[in-house]
C-alpha positions in Angstrom: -16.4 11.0 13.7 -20.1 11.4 14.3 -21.1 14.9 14.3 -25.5 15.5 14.9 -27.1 15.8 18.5 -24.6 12.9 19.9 -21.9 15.6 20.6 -23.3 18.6 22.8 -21.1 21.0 22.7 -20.7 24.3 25.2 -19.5 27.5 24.1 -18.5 30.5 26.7 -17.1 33.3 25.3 -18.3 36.9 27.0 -18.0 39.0 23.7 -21.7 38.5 22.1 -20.6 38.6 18.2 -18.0 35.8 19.1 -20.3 33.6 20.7 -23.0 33.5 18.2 -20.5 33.1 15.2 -18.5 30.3 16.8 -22.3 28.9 17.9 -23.9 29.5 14.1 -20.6 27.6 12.5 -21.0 24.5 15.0 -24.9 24.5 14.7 -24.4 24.3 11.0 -22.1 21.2 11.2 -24.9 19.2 13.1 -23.7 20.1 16.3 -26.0 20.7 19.4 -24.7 24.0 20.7 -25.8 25.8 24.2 -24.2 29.1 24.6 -22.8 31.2 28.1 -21.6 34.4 28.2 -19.8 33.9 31.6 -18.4 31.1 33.6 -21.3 31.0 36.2 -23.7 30.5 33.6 -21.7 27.8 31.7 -21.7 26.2 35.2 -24.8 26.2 35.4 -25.6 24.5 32.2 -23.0 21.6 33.0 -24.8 21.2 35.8 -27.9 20.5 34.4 -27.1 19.2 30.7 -24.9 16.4 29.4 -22.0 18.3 27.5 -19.4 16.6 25.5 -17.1 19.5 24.4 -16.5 23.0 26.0 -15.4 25.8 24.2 -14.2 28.2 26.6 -12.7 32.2 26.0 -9.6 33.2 28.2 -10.4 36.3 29.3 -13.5 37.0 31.2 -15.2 38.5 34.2 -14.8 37.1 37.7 -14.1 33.5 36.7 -12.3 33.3 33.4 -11.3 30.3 31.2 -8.7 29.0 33.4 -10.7 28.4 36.0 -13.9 27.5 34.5 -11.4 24.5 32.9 -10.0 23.3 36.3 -13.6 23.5 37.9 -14.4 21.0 34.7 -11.4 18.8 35.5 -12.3 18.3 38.9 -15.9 18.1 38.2 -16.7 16.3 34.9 -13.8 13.7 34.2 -15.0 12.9 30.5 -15.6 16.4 29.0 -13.2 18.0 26.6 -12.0 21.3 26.4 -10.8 23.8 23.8 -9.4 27.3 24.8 -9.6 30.1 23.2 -8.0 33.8 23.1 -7.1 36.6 21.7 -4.6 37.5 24.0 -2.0 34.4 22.5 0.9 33.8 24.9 3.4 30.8 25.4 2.5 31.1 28.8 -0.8 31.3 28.3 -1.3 28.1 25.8 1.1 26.0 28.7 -1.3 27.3 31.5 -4.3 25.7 30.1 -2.9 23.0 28.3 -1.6 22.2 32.1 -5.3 22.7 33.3 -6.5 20.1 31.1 -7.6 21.5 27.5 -7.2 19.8 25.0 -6.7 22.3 22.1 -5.5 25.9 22.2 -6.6 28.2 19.5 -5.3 32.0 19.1 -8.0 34.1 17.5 -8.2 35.0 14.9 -8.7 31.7 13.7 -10.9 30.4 10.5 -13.6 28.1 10.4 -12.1 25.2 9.2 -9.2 25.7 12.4 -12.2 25.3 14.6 -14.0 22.4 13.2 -10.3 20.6 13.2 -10.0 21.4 16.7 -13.1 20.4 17.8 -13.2 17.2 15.4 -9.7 16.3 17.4 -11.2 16.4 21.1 -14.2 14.4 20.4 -12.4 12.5 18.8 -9.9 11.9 21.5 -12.8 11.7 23.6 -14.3 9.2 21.6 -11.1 7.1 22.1 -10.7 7.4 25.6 -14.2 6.2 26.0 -13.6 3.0 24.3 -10.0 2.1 25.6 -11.0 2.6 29.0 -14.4 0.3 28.7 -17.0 3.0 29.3 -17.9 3.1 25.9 -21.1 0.2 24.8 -19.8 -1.4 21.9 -22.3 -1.4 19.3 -21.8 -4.8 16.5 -18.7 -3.4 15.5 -17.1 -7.7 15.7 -19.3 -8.7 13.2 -18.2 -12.5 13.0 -15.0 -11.8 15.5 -13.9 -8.5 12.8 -13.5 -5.7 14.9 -13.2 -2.7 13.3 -15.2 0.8 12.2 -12.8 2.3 9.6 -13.7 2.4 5.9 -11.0 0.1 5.2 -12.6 -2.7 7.7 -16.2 -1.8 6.4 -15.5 -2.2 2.6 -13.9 -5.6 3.8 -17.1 -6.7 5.8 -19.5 -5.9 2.8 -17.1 -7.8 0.7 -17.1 -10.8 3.2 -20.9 -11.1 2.8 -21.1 -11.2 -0.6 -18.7 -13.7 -0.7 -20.7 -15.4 1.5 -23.9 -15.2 -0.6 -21.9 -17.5 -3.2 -20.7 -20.8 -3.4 -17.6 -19.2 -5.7 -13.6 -20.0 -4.6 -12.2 -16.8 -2.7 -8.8 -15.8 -2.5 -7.6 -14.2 0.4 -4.8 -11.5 0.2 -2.5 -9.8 3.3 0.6 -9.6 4.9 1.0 -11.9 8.0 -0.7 -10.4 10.9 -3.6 -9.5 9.9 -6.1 -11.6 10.4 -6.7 -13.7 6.7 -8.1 -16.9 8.3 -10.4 -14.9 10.4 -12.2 -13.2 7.1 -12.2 -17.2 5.7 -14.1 -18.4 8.7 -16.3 -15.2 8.3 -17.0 -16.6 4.7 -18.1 -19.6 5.6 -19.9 -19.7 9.0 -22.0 -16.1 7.1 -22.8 -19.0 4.2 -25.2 -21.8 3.7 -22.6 -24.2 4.6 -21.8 -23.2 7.9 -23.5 -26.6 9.8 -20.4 -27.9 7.8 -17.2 -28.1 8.7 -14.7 -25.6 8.4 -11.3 -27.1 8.1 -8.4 -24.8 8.2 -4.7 -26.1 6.8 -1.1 -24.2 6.8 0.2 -24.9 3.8 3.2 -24.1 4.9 3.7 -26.3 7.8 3.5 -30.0 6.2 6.5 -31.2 4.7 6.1 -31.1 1.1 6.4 -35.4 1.1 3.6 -35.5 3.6 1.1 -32.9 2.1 -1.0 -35.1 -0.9 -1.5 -37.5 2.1 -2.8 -35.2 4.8 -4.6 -33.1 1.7 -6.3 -36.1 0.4 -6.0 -38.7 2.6 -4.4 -42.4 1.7 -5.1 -46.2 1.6 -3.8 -48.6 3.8 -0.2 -50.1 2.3 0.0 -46.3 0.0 3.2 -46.0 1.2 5.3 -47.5 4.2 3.6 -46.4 7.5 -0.1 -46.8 5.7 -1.2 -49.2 8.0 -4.9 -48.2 7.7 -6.5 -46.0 5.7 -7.5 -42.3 6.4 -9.4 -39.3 5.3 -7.7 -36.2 4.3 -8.8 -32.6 5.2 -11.0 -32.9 1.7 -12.7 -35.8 3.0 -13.2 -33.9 6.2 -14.4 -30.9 4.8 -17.2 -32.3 2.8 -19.8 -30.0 2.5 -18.5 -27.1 4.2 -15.1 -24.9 3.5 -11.4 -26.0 3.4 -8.9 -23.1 3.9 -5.5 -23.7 2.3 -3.8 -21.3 3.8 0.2 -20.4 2.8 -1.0 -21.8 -0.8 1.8 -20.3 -2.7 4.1 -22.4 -0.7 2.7 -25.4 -2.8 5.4 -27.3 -5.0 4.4 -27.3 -8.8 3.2 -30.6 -8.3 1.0 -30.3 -5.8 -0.4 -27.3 -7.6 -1.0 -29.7 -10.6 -3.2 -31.9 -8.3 -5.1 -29.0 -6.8 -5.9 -27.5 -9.7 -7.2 -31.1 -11.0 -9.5 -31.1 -7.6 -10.9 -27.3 -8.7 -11.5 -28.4 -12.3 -13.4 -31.8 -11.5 -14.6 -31.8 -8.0 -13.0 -35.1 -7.4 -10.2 -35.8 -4.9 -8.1 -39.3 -5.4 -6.5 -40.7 -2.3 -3.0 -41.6 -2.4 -2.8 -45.7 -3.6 -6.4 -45.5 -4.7 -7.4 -46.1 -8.2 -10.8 -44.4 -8.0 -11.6 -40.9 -7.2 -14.3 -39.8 -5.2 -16.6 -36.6 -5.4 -16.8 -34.2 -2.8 -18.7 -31.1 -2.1 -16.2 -28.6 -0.7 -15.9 -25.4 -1.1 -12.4 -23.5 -1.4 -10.9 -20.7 -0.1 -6.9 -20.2 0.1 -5.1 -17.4 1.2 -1.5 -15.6 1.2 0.7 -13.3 2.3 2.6 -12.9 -0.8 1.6 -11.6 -4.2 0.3 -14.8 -6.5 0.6 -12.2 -9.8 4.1 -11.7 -9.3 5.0 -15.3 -8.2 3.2 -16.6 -11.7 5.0 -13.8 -13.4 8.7 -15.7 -11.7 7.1 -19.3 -13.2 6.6 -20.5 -9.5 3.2 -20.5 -9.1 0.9 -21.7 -12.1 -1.4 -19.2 -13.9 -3.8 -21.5 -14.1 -4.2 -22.2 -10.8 -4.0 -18.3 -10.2 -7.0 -18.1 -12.2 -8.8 -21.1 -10.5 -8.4 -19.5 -6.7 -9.4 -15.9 -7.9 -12.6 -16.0 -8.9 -13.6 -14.1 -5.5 -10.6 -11.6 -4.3 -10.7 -10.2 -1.0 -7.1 -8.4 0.2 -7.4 -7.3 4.1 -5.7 -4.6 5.1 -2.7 -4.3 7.2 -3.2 -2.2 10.9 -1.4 0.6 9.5 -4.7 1.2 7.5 -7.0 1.0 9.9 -5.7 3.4 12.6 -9.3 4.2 13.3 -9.7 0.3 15.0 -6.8 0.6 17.1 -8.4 1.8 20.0 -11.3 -1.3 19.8 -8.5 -3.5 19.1 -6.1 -2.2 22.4 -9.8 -2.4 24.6 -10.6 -6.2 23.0 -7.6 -7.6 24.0 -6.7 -5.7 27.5 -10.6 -7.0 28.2 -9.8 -11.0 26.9 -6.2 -11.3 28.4 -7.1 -9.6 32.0 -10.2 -12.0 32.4 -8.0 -15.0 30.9 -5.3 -13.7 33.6 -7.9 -13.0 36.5 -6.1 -9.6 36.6 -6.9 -6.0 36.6 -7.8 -4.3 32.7 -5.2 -1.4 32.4 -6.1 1.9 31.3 -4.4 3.4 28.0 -3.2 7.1 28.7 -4.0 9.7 25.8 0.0 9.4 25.2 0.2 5.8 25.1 -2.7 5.1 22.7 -1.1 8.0 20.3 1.7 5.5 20.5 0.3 2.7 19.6 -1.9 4.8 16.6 1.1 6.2 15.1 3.2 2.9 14.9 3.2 1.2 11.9 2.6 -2.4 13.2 5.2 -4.5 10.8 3.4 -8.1 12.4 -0.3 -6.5 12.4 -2.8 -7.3 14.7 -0.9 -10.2 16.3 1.7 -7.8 16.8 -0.7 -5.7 18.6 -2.2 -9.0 20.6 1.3 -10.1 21.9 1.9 -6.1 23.1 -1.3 -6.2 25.0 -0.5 -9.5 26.4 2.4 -8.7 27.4 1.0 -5.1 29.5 -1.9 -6.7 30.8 1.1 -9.2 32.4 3.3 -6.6 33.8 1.9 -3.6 34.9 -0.4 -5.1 37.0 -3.9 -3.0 36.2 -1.8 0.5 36.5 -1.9 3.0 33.5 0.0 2.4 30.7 2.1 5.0 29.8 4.8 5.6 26.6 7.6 4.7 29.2 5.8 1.1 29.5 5.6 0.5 25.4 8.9 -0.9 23.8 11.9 1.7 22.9 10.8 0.8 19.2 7.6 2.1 19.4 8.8 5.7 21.1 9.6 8.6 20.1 13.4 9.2 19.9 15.1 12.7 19.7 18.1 10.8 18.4 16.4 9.7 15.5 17.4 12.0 13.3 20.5 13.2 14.0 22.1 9.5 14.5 25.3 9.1 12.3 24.7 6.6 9.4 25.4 2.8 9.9 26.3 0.5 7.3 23.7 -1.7 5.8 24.2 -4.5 7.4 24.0 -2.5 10.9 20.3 -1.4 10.2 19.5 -4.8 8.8 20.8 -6.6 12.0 18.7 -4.1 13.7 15.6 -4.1 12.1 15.7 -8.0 12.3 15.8 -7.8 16.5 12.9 -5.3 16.1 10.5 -7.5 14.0 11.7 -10.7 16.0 11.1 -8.3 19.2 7.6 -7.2 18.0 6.9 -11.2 17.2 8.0 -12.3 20.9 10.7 -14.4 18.8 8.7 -16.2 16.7 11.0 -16.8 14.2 8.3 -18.5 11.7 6.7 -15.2 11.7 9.3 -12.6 11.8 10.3 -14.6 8.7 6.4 -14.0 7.3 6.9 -10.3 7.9 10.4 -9.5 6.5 9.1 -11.7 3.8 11.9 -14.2 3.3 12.2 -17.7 4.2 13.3 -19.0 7.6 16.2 -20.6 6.2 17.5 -17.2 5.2 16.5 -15.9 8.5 18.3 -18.5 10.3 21.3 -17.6 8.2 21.6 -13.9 8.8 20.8 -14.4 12.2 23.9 -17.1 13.1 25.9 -13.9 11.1 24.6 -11.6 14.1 25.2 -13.8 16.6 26.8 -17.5 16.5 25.0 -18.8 19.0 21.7 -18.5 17.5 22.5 -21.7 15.4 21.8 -23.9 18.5 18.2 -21.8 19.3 14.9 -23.3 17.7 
C-alpha cells in the first residue's frame, strides 16, 4: 500500500492528548492527517476536504461515533472508517461494524495495532476502487501482464532484460498462469518484434507428425507429401518460435532440437540439405526439466541449451495483490464481449476469491469471471454466487475422515469443476497425464469412458 499525501486521513476523538498522539503516529508514517475534536467539526471538514480514512472515537458530545459513521455512510460512499473506544463492548463493536466501519479497535491499543488497522481499510478501499471500475488504471498490463505485486514486478524486470538479448529463455510455471503470455512479452519488447512470433504446443502434435510440422517436409518425404511445406522454423525466421510443452518431446526429437540450437540449421524431412535460419528460441513448461533430466527423460544437454535465460512465473496464489486487477480485467472484457452489464464484487466476495488458492491459475480465474458476468446478470456478486469449493465451510473441520480414494475422487471433480471440464487441463494441474486421468475417472464413474 501507498502511504504519503495520497491517503488523507480524519481523526475525531474529543479527548485532546488522544487526538494529537493518534495524529503525531499517522503524520509520521506519511500520512496527511486533519484533526476534529467533535462530530460537527469532522463534518465540516468532510465537507470541504477529500478524506480517504476516518478515525472516529465512540463516545462523544452531542453526536458521537455512531452517528458521525452513519452520516458518512449515507453521505460519502467510498470513505473508510475505523472505530475506536475505550468503553469495549460486544455490543458496541457489532453496532458499528453494522454502521459500516470497517475496523474496531479497544483502546488501549499500540501503535503498530493502529497502523494495521488503518493499512487494512485503505487497503480494502483501494480494492474496492479497482473492482468496481472507479479506480484509473495506471500501466500496470505492461505487454497484456497485469499485475502490481512484487512477485509480478520482479517478473516484468526480468521480461525486459530478456528482451534486451538475443539469448534462448526458458520459461517455468504450472498451467494457468500465463507462460506464453511472458514469451510474447519477450519478443514483441525485442528487436525482432516486426517478425513473427510463432507459438507451438508441444504437446498437442502426435509425436509422428511433430519433425514435419517443426521443420517442415519435401514433396514425396513420406506418403501424403504431395508438395512441399515450411515448418513453424521456416515460418519463424527472424522473429521467436515458442515451443511450448517442450518436455513432452520424445528423446529423439530432443536429439534434433538440440542439433537446431547448436548449428542454427533446420533440415526438412526428405531433404538432403539444411538450411540456416535466424530464429530465436524460447520454450516453456509446466513441469520441472531438473528433475525430469535427473529420471533420464529429458536430455541434460538440451536442459543446458534452453536455460541460458530462466524466467519461472508465479502461480496466482502468489500474487494475491493482482487479484483484484485480474477480477476488474476480465468482468470489464467478458461484459463488453457479452453486451451485458459489469458486476460489482462485494468486500466478501473478492475476500473469496483472494484467499482461494487457484489450483488452474489465472485461467481458473478467467473461466470464474466468465461464468458471473453470464449469470448474474450485472447484480452484485456475493459468496453465495462463487462455487461451494471456494466457500467457507463450517463442516470442514469436523467432517469424519474418508478413505483415500474418496478425497482423490473429490478433488478430481474440483479441479475438473474449476477447469469447466477441460480435461487436457485438469490433467496439466493435477500433473499427470490424461491417460491416467481418463483412467481414474471411468473408476469414478463408468460412463465417463464414452465422454471426450
Amino acid at each position: 500500500m501507498k502511504t504519503a499525501a495520497k491517503n488523507r486521513i480524519l481523526v475525531v476523538d474529543d479527548a485532546a492528548t488522544a487526538l494529537d498522539i493518534i495524529s503525531r503516529n499517522l503524520t509520521s508514517k506519511g500520512y496527511l492527517v486533519f484533526t476534529a475534536s467533535n462530530a460537527v467539526d469532522a463534518i465540516k471538514i468532510l465537507e470541504n476536504s477529500a478524506v480517504n480514512l476516518v478515525i472516529t472515537d465512540y463516545k462523544m458530545p452531542k453526536i458521537n461515533g455512531l452517528d458521525l459513521i452513519r452520516h458518512i455512510r449515507e453521505n460519502y460512499y467510498e470513505i473508510e472508517v475505523i472505530m475506536i473506544t475505550g468503553y469495549a463492548s460486544v455490543r458496541g463493536a457489532v453496532e458499528a461494524v453494522k454502521m459500516g466501519a470497517e475496523e474496531y479497535l479497544p483502546k488501549p491499543f499500540t501503535d503498530e495495532e493502529l497502523y494495521a488497522a488503518v493499512e487494512r481499510a485503505l487497503n480494502k478501499q483501494e480494492l474496492r476502487k479497482v473492482v468496481q471500475g472507479r479506480k484509473p488504471r495506471s500501466r500496470l498490463d505492461a505487454y497484456g501482464i497485469m499485475g502490481k505485486s512484487k512477485a509480478t514486478l520482479k517478473m516484468l524486470a526480468e521480461i525486459e532484460k530478456a528482451a534486451a538479448s538475443s539469448a534462448t529463455v526458458l520459461v517455468l510455471g504450472e498451467s494457468g498462469t500465463g507462460k506464453e503470455l511472458v514469451a510474447r512479452a519477450i519478443h514483441y519488447c525485442s528487436s525482432r518484434a516486426s517478425a513473427p512470433f510463432v507459438p507451438v504446443n508441444c504437446g498437442a502434435i502426435p509425436e509422428k507428425l511433430l519433425e514435419s510440422e517443426l521443420f517442415g517436409h519435401v514433396k514425396g518425404a513420406f506418403t501424403g507429401a504431395h508438395e512441399s511445406r515450411a515448418g513453424f522454423f521456416q515460418t519463424a525466421d527472424g522473429g521467436t518460435i515458442l515451443l511450448d510443452e517442450v518436455n513432452e518431446m520424445s528423446p529423439a526429437m530432443q536429439v534434433k532440437l538440440l542439433r537446431v540450437l547448436q548449428d542454427k540449421q533446420v533440415c526438412m524431412v526428405g531433404a538432403r540439405k539444411t538450411q540456416k535460419i535466424d530464429v530465436r528460441i524460447i520454450a516453456s513448461s509446466n513441469k520441472d526439466l531438473r528433475s525430469l533430466v535427473k529420471k533420464a527423460v529429458f536430455r541434460e544437454d538440451l536442459f543446458f541449451r534452453l536455460n541460458v535465460i530462466s524466467i519461472t512465473v508465479p502461480p496466482l496464489r502468489e500474487r494475491q495483490e493482482d487479484i483484484a486487477l485480474l477480477v476488474s480485467h476480465f468482468a470489464d472484457k467478458f461484459a463488453d464481449e457479452l453486451g451485458k452489464p459489469v458486476p460489482s464484487f462485494s468486500d466478501e466476495a473478492l475476500a473469496v476469491l483472494m484467499n482461494y488458492p487457484w489450483p488452474g491459475n489465472i485461467r481458473e480465474l478467467e473461466n470464474l469471471i466468465q461464468r458471473l458476468v453470464v449469470m448474474t446478470d450485472g447484480h452484485a456478486v456475493n459468496p453465495p454466487d462463487l462455487p461451494a469449493s471456494m466457500r467457507y465451510s463450517a463442516m470442514t473441520g469436523s467432517a469424519p475422515f474418508r478413505p483415500l480414494a474418496e478425497e482423490e475422487a473429490a478433488y478430481i471433480r474440483r479441479v475438473l469443476a474449476s477447469v469447466g471440464g477441460n480435461k487436457s487441463r485438469a490433467a496439466e494441474i493435477l500433473r499427470i497425464d490424461r491417460k491416467t486421468l481418463r483412467e481414474k475417472l471411468k473408476s469414478l464413474d463408468p460412463s465417463s469412458e464414452h465422454q471426450s
